[in-house]
ROGU-92692 format. One record per residue (C-alpha): residue in three letters; x, y, z; residue number from 1. Coordinates in Angstrom, 2 decimals. Layout:
# ROGU-92692
   r       X       Y       Z   k
 Ala       X       Y       Z NUM
...
This chain:
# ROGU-92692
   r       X       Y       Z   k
 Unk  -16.48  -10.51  -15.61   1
 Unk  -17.70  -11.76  -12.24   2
 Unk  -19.96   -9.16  -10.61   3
 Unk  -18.54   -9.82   -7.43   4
 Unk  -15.42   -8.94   -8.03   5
 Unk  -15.94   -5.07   -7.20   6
 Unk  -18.25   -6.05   -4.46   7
 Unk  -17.74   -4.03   -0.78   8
 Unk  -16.79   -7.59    0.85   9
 Unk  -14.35   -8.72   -2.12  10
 Unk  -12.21   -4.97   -1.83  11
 Unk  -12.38   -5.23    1.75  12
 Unk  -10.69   -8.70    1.94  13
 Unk   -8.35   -7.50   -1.02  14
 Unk   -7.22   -4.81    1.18  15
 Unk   -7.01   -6.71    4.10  16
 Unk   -4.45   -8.99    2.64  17
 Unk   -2.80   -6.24    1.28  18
 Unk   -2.04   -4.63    4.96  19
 Unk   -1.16   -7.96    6.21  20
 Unk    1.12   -8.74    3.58  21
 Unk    2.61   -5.24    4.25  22
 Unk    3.14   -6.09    8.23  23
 Unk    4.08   -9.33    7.90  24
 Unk    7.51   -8.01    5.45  25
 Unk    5.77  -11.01    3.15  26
 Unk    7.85  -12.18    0.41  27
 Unk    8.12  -10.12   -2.65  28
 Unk    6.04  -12.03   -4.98  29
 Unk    3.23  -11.89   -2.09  30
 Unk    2.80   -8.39   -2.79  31
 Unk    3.59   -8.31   -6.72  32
 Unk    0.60  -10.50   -7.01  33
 Unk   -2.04   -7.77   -5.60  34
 Unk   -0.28   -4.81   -8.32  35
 Unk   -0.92   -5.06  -12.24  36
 Unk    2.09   -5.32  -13.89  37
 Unk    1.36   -1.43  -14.79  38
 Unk    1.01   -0.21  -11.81  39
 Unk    1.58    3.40  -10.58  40
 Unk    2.30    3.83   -7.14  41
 Unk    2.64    7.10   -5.02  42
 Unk    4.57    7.25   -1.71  43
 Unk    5.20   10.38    0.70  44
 Unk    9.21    9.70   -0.82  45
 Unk    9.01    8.66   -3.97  46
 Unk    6.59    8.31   -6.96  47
 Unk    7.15    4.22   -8.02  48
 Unk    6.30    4.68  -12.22  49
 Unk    7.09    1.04  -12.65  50
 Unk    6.33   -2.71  -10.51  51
 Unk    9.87   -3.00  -10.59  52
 Unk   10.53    0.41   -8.87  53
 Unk    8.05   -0.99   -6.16  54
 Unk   10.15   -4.17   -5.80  55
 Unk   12.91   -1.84   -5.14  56
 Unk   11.09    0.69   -2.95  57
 Unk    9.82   -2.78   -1.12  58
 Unk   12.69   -5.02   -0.50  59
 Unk   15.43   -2.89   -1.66  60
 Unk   17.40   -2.14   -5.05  61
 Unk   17.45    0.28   -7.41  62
 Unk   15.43    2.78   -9.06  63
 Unk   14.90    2.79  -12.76  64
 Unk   15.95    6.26  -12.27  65
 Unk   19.61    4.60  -10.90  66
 Unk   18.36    5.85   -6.85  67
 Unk   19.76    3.23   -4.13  68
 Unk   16.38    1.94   -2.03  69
 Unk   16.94    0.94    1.17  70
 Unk   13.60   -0.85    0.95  71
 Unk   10.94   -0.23    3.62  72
 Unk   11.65   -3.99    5.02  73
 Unk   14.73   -2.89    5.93  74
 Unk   13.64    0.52    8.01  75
 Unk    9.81   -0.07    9.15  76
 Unk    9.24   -2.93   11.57  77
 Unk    6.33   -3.82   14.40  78
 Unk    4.00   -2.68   12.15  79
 Unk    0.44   -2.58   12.18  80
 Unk   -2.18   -1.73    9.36  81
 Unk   -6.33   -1.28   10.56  82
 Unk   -8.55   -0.40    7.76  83
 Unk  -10.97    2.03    9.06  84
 Unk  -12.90    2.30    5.99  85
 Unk  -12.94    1.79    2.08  86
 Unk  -15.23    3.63    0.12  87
 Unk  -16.07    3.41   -3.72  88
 Unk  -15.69    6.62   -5.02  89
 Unk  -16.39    5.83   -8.93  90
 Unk  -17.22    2.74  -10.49  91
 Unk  -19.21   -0.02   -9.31  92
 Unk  -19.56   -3.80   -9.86  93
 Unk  -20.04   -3.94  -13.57  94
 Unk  -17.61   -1.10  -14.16  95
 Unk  -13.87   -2.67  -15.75  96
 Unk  -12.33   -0.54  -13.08  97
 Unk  -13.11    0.70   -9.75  98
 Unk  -11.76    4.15   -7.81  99
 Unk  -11.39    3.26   -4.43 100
 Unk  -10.57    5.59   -1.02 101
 Unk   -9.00    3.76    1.58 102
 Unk   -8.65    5.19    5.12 103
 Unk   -5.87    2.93    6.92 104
 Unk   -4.70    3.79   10.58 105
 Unk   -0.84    2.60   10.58 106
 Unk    2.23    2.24   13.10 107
 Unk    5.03    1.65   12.85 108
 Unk    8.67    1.70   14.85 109
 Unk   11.93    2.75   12.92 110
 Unk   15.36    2.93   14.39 111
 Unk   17.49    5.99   13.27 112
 Unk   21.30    5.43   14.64 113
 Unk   22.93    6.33   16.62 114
 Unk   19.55    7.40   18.60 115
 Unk   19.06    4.82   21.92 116
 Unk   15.69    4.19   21.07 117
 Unk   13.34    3.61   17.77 118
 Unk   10.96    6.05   16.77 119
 Unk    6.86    5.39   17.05 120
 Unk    4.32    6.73   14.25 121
 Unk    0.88    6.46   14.61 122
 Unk   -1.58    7.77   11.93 123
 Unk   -4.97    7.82    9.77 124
 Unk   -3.79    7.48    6.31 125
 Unk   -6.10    8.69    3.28 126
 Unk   -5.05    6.38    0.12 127
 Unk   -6.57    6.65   -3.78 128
 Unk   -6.79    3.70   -4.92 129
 Unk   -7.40    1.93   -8.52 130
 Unk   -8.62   -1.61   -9.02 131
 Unk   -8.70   -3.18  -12.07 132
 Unk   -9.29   -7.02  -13.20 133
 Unk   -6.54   -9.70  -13.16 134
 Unk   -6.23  -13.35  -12.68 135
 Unk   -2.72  -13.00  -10.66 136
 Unk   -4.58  -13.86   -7.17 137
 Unk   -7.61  -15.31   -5.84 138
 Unk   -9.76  -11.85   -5.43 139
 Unk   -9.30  -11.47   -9.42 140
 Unk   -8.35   -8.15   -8.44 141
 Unk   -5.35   -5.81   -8.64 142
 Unk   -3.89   -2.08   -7.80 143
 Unk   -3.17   -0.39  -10.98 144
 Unk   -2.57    3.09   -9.21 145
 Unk   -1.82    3.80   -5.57 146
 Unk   -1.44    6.89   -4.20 147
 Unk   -0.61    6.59   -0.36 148
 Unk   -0.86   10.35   -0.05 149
 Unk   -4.45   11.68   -1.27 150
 Unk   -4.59   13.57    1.66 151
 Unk   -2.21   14.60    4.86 152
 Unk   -1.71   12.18    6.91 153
 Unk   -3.81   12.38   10.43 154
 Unk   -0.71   11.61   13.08 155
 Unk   -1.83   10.96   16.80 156
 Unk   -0.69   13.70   19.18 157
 Unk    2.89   12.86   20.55 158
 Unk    3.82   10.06   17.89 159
 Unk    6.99   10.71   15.52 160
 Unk    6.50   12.60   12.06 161
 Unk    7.55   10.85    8.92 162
Protein backbone atom coordinates (compact mmCIF):
# COMPACT_ATOMS: atom_id res chain seq x y z
CA UNK A 1 0.00 0.00 0.00
CA UNK A 2 1.11 3.50 -0.98
CA UNK A 3 1.96 5.53 2.12
CA UNK A 4 0.45 8.42 0.73
CA UNK A 5 -2.64 7.34 0.44
CA UNK A 6 -3.75 8.33 4.14
CA UNK A 7 -1.66 11.39 3.87
CA UNK A 8 -3.42 14.98 5.25
CA UNK A 9 -3.17 16.35 1.46
CA UNK A 10 -4.55 12.99 -0.24
CA UNK A 11 -7.97 13.02 2.41
CA UNK A 12 -8.22 16.57 1.94
CA UNK A 13 -8.49 16.41 -1.91
CA UNK A 14 -10.66 13.14 -1.42
CA UNK A 15 -13.02 15.18 0.46
CA UNK A 16 -12.92 17.98 -1.61
CA UNK A 17 -14.18 16.07 -4.55
CA UNK A 18 -16.54 14.52 -2.50
CA UNK A 19 -18.37 18.06 -1.60
CA UNK A 20 -18.09 19.08 -5.11
CA UNK A 21 -19.50 16.10 -6.46
CA UNK A 22 -22.29 16.59 -3.83
CA UNK A 23 -23.02 20.41 -5.13
CA UNK A 24 -22.61 19.86 -8.46
CA UNK A 25 -25.89 16.91 -8.30
CA UNK A 26 -22.83 14.86 -10.24
CA UNK A 27 -23.90 11.79 -11.87
CA UNK A 28 -24.49 8.78 -9.82
CA UNK A 29 -21.54 6.77 -10.62
CA UNK A 30 -19.43 10.09 -9.68
CA UNK A 31 -20.27 9.55 -6.23
CA UNK A 32 -20.46 5.54 -6.13
CA UNK A 33 -16.85 5.69 -7.03
CA UNK A 34 -15.66 7.57 -3.63
CA UNK A 35 -18.02 4.68 -1.33
CA UNK A 36 -16.77 0.90 -1.00
CA UNK A 37 -19.19 -1.22 -2.22
CA UNK A 38 -19.86 -1.90 1.72
CA UNK A 39 -20.43 1.12 2.74
CA UNK A 40 -22.50 2.32 5.76
CA UNK A 41 -23.82 5.61 5.61
CA UNK A 42 -25.67 7.71 8.34
CA UNK A 43 -27.96 10.66 7.49
CA UNK A 44 -30.06 13.01 9.96
CA UNK A 45 -33.25 10.85 7.97
CA UNK A 46 -32.23 7.74 7.34
CA UNK A 47 -29.45 5.18 8.15
CA UNK A 48 -28.27 3.95 4.25
CA UNK A 49 -27.07 -0.04 5.34
CA UNK A 50 -26.34 -0.67 1.71
CA UNK A 51 -24.54 1.48 -1.65
CA UNK A 52 -27.65 0.81 -3.22
CA UNK A 53 -29.79 2.48 -0.45
CA UNK A 54 -27.38 5.52 -1.05
CA UNK A 55 -28.15 5.47 -4.81
CA UNK A 56 -31.65 5.72 -3.72
CA UNK A 57 -31.25 8.24 -0.89
CA UNK A 58 -29.05 10.17 -3.78
CA UNK A 59 -30.91 10.26 -6.97
CA UNK A 60 -34.05 8.71 -5.92
CA UNK A 61 -35.65 5.07 -5.68
CA UNK A 62 -36.29 2.79 -3.26
CA UNK A 63 -35.15 1.54 -0.06
CA UNK A 64 -34.14 -2.01 0.44
CA UNK A 65 -36.48 -1.63 3.23
CA UNK A 66 -39.40 -0.91 0.22
CA UNK A 67 -39.30 3.32 1.51
CA UNK A 68 -39.98 5.71 -1.66
CA UNK A 69 -36.70 8.30 -1.77
CA UNK A 70 -37.29 11.35 -3.16
CA UNK A 71 -33.53 11.64 -3.56
CA UNK A 72 -31.71 14.71 -2.22
CA UNK A 73 -31.14 15.90 -6.08
CA UNK A 74 -34.50 16.32 -6.27
CA UNK A 75 -35.09 18.62 -2.89
CA UNK A 76 -31.53 20.36 -2.11
CA UNK A 77 -30.27 22.78 -4.75
CA UNK A 78 -27.68 26.02 -4.72
CA UNK A 79 -25.66 24.21 -2.63
CA UNK A 80 -22.44 24.82 -1.21
CA UNK A 81 -19.97 22.49 0.78
CA UNK A 82 -16.51 24.36 2.63
CA UNK A 83 -14.42 21.99 4.50
CA UNK A 84 -13.32 23.71 7.53
CA UNK A 85 -11.21 21.01 8.75
CA UNK A 86 -10.43 17.14 8.62
CA UNK A 87 -8.74 15.62 11.33
CA UNK A 88 -7.35 11.97 11.75
CA UNK A 89 -8.72 10.69 14.69
CA UNK A 90 -7.22 6.94 14.54
CA UNK A 91 -5.07 5.46 12.12
CA UNK A 92 -2.38 6.89 10.20
CA UNK A 93 -0.54 6.33 6.88
CA UNK A 94 0.47 2.74 7.23
CA UNK A 95 -2.73 1.82 9.00
CA UNK A 96 -5.34 -0.39 6.30
CA UNK A 97 -7.93 2.04 7.48
CA UNK A 98 -8.16 5.48 8.64
CA UNK A 99 -10.98 7.25 11.17
CA UNK A 100 -11.47 10.50 9.94
CA UNK A 101 -13.58 13.78 11.51
CA UNK A 102 -14.70 16.05 9.02
CA UNK A 103 -16.07 19.52 9.93
CA UNK A 104 -18.01 20.78 6.65
CA UNK A 105 -19.93 24.23 6.71
CA UNK A 106 -23.01 23.57 4.19
CA UNK A 107 -26.04 25.55 2.51
CA UNK A 108 -28.34 24.83 0.94
CA UNK A 109 -31.98 26.20 -0.52
CA UNK A 110 -35.07 23.80 -0.60
CA UNK A 111 -38.50 24.69 -1.82
CA UNK A 112 -41.44 23.31 0.31
CA UNK A 113 -44.90 24.02 -1.73
CA UNK A 114 -47.02 25.72 -1.66
CA UNK A 115 -44.62 28.25 0.42
CA UNK A 116 -43.67 31.55 -2.06
CA UNK A 117 -40.23 31.25 -1.33
CA UNK A 118 -37.38 28.37 -0.72
CA UNK A 119 -35.99 27.83 2.50
CA UNK A 120 -32.03 28.75 3.38
CA UNK A 121 -29.82 26.44 5.79
CA UNK A 122 -26.62 27.35 6.79
CA UNK A 123 -24.49 25.13 9.14
CA UNK A 124 -21.09 23.56 10.61
CA UNK A 125 -21.55 19.94 10.15
CA UNK A 126 -19.46 17.36 12.37
CA UNK A 127 -19.09 14.03 10.11
CA UNK A 128 -17.25 10.43 11.24
CA UNK A 129 -15.77 9.28 8.68
CA UNK A 130 -14.03 5.79 7.57
CA UNK A 131 -11.49 5.41 4.78
CA UNK A 132 -10.39 2.39 3.61
CA UNK A 133 -8.24 1.28 0.37
CA UNK A 134 -9.75 0.82 -3.13
CA UNK A 135 -8.72 1.15 -6.66
CA UNK A 136 -12.35 2.58 -7.81
CA UNK A 137 -10.81 6.31 -8.20
CA UNK A 138 -7.69 8.09 -8.52
CA UNK A 139 -7.09 8.91 -4.56
CA UNK A 140 -7.08 4.91 -4.05
CA UNK A 141 -9.35 5.79 -1.42
CA UNK A 142 -12.95 5.16 -0.35
CA UNK A 143 -15.82 5.83 2.50
CA UNK A 144 -16.66 2.62 4.05
CA UNK A 145 -18.78 4.34 6.90
CA UNK A 146 -20.26 7.83 6.99
CA UNK A 147 -21.97 9.19 9.59
CA UNK A 148 -23.16 12.83 8.69
CA UNK A 149 -24.40 13.26 12.24
CA UNK A 150 -21.45 12.67 14.89
CA UNK A 151 -22.46 15.63 16.45
CA UNK A 152 -25.48 18.42 16.27
CA UNK A 153 -25.31 20.30 13.68
CA UNK A 154 -23.97 24.12 14.35
CA UNK A 155 -26.90 26.21 12.27
CA UNK A 156 -26.16 30.05 11.78
CA UNK A 157 -28.58 32.27 13.69
CA UNK A 158 -31.73 33.02 11.48
CA UNK A 159 -31.14 30.18 8.76
CA UNK A 160 -33.95 27.34 8.38
CA UNK A 161 -33.72 24.05 10.60
CA UNK A 162 -33.57 20.75 8.85
Amino acid sequence: MSKSLFSTENIQAFATAWYIALDNHAATPELTRLLSDDTKLIFPEKTLPTLSDFIAWYAGGTYTDGEKAPGVINIFFDESHNVVSIDVVSGDENSDSVDVKVVVAWQASWFVPPATKPKRTSMDATQAWTLVPSDKNEFGIVISSYNAVAEPFKYAPGFARL
